[in-house]
TORLUM-225301 format. One record per atom (N, C-alpha, C): residue in one letter; y, z, x. Coordinates in steps of 0.02 Angstrom, whole numbers, plus 50000, padded with zeros to 5 digits. Atoms other than C-alpha are relative to their C-alpha. Example, Ala and Ser with C-alpha at 12.3 -4.5 7.8 and 13.67 -1.06 7.14 Angstrom:
2
A499415000050045/A497755039050615/A500605000050045/S499414999749958/S499475035750684/S500555003749961/
# end
This chain:
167
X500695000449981/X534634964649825/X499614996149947/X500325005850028/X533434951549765/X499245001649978/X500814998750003/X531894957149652/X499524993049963/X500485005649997/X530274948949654/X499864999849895/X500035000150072/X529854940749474/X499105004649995/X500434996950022/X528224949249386/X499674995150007/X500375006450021/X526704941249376/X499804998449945/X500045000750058/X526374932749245/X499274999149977/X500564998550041/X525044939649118/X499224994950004/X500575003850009/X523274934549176/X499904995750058/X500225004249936/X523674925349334/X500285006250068/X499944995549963/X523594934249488/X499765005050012/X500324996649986/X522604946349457/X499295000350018/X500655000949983/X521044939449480/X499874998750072/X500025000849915/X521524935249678/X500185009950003/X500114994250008/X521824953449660/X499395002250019/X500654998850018/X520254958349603/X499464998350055/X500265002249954/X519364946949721/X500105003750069/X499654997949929/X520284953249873/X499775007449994/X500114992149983/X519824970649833/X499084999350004/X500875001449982/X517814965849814/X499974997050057/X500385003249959/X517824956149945/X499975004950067/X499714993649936/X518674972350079/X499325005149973/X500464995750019/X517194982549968/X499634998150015/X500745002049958/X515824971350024/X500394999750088/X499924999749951/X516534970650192/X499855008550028/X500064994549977/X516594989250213/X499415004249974/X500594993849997/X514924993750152/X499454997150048/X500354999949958/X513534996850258/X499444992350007/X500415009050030/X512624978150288/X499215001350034/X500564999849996/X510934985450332/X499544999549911/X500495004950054/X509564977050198/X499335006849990/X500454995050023/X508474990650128/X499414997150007/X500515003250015/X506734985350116/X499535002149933/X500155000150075/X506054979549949/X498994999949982/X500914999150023/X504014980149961/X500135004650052/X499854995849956/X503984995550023/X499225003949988/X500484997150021/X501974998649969/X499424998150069/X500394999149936/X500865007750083/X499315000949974/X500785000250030/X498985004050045/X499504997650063/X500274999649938/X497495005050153/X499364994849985/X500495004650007/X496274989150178/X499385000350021/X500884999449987/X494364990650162/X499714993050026/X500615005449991/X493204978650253/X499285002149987/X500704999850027/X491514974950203/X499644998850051/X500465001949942/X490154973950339/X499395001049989/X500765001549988/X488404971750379/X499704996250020/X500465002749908/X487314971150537/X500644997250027/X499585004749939/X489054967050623/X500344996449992/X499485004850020/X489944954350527/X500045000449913/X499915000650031/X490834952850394/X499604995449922/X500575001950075/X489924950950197/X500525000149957/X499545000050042/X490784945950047/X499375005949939/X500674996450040/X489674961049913/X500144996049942/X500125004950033/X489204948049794/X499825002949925/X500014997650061/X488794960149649/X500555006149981/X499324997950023/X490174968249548/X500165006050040/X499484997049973/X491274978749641/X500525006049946/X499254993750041/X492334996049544/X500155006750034/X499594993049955/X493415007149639/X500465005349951/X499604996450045/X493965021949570/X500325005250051/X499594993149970/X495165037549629/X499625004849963/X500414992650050/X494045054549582/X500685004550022/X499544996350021/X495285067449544/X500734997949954/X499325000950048/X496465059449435/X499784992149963/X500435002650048/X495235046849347/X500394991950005/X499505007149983/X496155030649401/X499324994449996/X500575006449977/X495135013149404/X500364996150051/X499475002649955/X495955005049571/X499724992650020/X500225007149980/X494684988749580/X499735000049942/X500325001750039/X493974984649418/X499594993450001/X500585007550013/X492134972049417/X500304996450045/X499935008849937/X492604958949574/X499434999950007/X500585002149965/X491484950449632/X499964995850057/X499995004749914/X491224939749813/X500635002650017/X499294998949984/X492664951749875/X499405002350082/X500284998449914/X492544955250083/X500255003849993/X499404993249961/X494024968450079/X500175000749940/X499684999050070/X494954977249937/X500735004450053/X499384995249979/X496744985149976/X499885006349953/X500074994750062/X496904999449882/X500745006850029/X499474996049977/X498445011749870/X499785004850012/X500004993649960/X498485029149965/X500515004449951/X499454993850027/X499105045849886/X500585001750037/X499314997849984/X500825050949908/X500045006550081/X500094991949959/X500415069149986/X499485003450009/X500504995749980/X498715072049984/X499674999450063/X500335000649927/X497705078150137/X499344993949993/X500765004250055/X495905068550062/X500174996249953/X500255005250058/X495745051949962/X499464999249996/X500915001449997/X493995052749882/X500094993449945/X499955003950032/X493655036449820/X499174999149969/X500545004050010/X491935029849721/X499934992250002/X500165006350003/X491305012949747/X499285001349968/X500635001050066/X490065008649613/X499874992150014/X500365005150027/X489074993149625/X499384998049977/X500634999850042/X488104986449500/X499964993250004/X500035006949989/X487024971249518/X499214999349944/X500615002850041/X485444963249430/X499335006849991/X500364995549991/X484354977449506/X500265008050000/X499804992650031/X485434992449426/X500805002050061/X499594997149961/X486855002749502/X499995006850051/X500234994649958/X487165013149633/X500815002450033/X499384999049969/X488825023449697/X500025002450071/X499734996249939/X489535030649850/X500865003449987/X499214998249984/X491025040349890/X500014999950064/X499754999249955/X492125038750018/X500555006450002/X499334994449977/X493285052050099/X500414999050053/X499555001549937/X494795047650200/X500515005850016/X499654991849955/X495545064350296/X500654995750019/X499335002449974/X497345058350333/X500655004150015/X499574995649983/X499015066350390/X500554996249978/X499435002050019/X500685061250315/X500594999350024/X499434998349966/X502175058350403/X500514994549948/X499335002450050/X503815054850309/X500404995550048/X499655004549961/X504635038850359/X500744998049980/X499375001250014/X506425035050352/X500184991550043/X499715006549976/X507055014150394/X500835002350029/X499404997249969/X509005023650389/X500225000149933/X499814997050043/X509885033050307/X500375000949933/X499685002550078/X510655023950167/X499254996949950/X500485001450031/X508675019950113/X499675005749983/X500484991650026/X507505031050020/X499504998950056/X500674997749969/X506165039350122/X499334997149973/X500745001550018/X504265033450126/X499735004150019/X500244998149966/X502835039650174/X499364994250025/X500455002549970/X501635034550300/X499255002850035/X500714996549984/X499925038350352/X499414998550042/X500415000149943/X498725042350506/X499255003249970/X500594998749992/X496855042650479/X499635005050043/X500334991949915/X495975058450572/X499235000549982/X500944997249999/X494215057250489/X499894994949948/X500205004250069/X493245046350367/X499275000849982/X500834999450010/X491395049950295/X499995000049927/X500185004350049/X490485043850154/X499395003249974/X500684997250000/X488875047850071/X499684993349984/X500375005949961/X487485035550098/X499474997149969/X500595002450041/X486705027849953/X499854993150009/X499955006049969/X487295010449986/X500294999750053/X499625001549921/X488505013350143/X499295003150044/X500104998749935/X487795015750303/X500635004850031/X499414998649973/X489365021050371/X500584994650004/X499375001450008/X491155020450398/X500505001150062/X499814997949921/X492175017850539/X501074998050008/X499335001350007/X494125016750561/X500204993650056/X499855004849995/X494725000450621/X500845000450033/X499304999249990/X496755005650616/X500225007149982/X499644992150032/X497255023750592/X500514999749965/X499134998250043/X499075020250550/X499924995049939/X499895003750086/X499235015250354/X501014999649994/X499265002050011/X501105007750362/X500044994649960/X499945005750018/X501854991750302/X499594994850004/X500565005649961/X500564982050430/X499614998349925/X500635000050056/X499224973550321/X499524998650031/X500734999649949/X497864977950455/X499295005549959/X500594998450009/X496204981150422/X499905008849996/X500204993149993/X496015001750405/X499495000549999/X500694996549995/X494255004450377/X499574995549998/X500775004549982/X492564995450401/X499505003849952/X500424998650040/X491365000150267/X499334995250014/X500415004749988/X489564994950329/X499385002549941/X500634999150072/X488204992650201/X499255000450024/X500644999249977/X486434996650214/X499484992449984/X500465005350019/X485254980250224/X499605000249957/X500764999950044/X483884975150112/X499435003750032/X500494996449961/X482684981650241/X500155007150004/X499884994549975/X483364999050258/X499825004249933/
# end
C-alpha cells in the first residue's frame, strides 16, 4: 500500500485554512444587522401655519438628568433630538434667548415603548408611539403631533407652534 507524502512545512496549510473560513462564512447566518440604529424624535418649528426658522438662539435641554441636547443654534426650523430608552414622559426645556431677554417652555411628550427586534441574531431596540404632548405657553402656543411612531423614519414627530409678535 502506497502512502501519501506529508506536506511540506508551511505550504498547504494556508488552502487549509482558507477552505475552512470560507465553509465558516458560508454557514453563518447572511442577514446584515443594522448599523444606525438611533431612534430620535424631530421637532418642527411653526407659526401662523408655516414653517419659521427661530432666528434667536435656540437650547434644548433634558430636565431630569441635566443633559444639554441643542446647545445656542440659531436659524434652526427643526432639531432632532434623542428619546429615553424606557421612560413613560420626556420633559424637555426650550430656552430662547434673543436681544429682548429670555424666555423658556417645557415640553412633555407621553409615549409608550415597544421593544423592537430586526431578528434574532440582532440586539433589540426600542421604539416609540406618541399618546399625548403638552407644553406650557410662554413662547409656544401649542403642540401638535405630526407622526406618532418614533422609529428609524426621519419624519417629522411634532409641530411646535410659536406665539406671534401680536399675541
Amino acid at each position: 500500500m502506497r502512502q501519501l507524502a506529508p506536506l511540506p512545512h508551511g505550504r498547504g496549510w494556508g488552502w487549509v485554512f482558507l477552505c475552512l473560513l470560507i465553509f465558516n462564512m458560508a454557514s453563518c447566518d447572511t442577514f446584515n444587522c443594522l448599523l444606525d440604529t438611533k431612534v430620535e424624535c424631530q421637532y418642527g418649528f411653526y407659526s401662523e401655519g408655516s414653517s419659521i426658522a427661530v432666528s434667536d438662539t435656540l437650547t434644548v435641554t433634558a430636565l431630569g438628568i441635566d443633559s444639554v441636547l441643542v446647545n445656542r443654534q440659531v436659524n434652526k426650523s427643526s432639531v432632532t433630538l434623542p428619546v429615553s430608552y424606557y421612560g413613560d414622559v420626556d420633559s424637555l426645556e426650550f430656552k430662547i434667548k434673543g436681544p429682548d431677554g429670555e424666555a423658556r417652555d417645557t415640553v412633555y411628550m407621553v409615549k409608550r415603548n415597544i421593544g423592537h427586534i430586526e431578528d434574532v441574531s440582532c440586539p433589540a431596540h426600542m421604539w416609540h408611539t406618541i399618546t399625548q404632548v403638552y407644553s406650557t405657553h410662554h413662547l409656544i402656543d401649542s403642540v401638535y403631533i405630526n407622526n406618532a411612531d418614533i422609529n428609524y423614519d426621519t419624519q417629522e414627530n411634532l409641530q411646535i407652534y410659536f406665539r406671534t409678535a401680536e399675541e
